[in-house]
N, C-alpha and C positions, 0 to 999 in steps of 0.2 A: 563557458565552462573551462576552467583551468587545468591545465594536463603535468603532474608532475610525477617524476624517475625517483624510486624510492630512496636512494641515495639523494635528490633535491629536496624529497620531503623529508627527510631525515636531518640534515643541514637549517631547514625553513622550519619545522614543523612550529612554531611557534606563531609566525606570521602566516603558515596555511591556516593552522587554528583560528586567529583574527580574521580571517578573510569566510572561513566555512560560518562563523556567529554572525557575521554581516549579509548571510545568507548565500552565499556563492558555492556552489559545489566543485571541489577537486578531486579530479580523477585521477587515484594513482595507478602507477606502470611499472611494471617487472619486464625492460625491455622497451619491447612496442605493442605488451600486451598490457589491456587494464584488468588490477587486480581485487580495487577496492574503491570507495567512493567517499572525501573526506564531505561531509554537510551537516547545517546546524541542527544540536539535537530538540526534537519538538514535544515535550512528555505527553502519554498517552492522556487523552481526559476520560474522568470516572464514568462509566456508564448510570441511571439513576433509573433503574427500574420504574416504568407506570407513566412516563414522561410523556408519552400519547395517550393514557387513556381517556377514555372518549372521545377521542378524536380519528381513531380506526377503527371504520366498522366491516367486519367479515360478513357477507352475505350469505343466507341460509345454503344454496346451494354450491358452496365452493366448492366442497369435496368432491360433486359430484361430475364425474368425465362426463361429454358427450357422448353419445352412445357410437359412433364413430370410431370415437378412439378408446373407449372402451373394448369393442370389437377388437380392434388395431393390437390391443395389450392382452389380449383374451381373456377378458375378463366378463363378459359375455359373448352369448352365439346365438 
């Protein structure tokens, strides 16, 4: 991982850019402290609703606590 002073990445930013799309993450500094992290952008993927169905089955007694920890939450006595 690559550490640059934001004055270097300000001079560089160009060639950090090249380097965060080739996958490499820079880590910028104000100092000797990190302020920000340059890395390749990855775009979110679409969720598609129904993409397991039938293929997760909930079993009839999920909801139900053990009586343990039922007790435990008082939810019964």
């Amino acid at each position: 991982m690559k550490e640059a002073k934001i004055g270097e990445a300000k001079t560089n930013f160009s060639q950090l850019v090249q380097r965060a799309e080739a996958g490499e993450e820079i880590v910028i500094k104000r100092g000797n402290t990190p302020v920000a992290v340059l890395s390749k952008y990855h775009a979110p993927t679409a969720r598609k609703p129904g993409r397991l169905k039938g293929r997760v089955k909930i079993h009839k007694d999920f909801d139900r606590l053990p009586d343990d920890l039922a007790e435990a939450f008082g939810l019964k006595s």
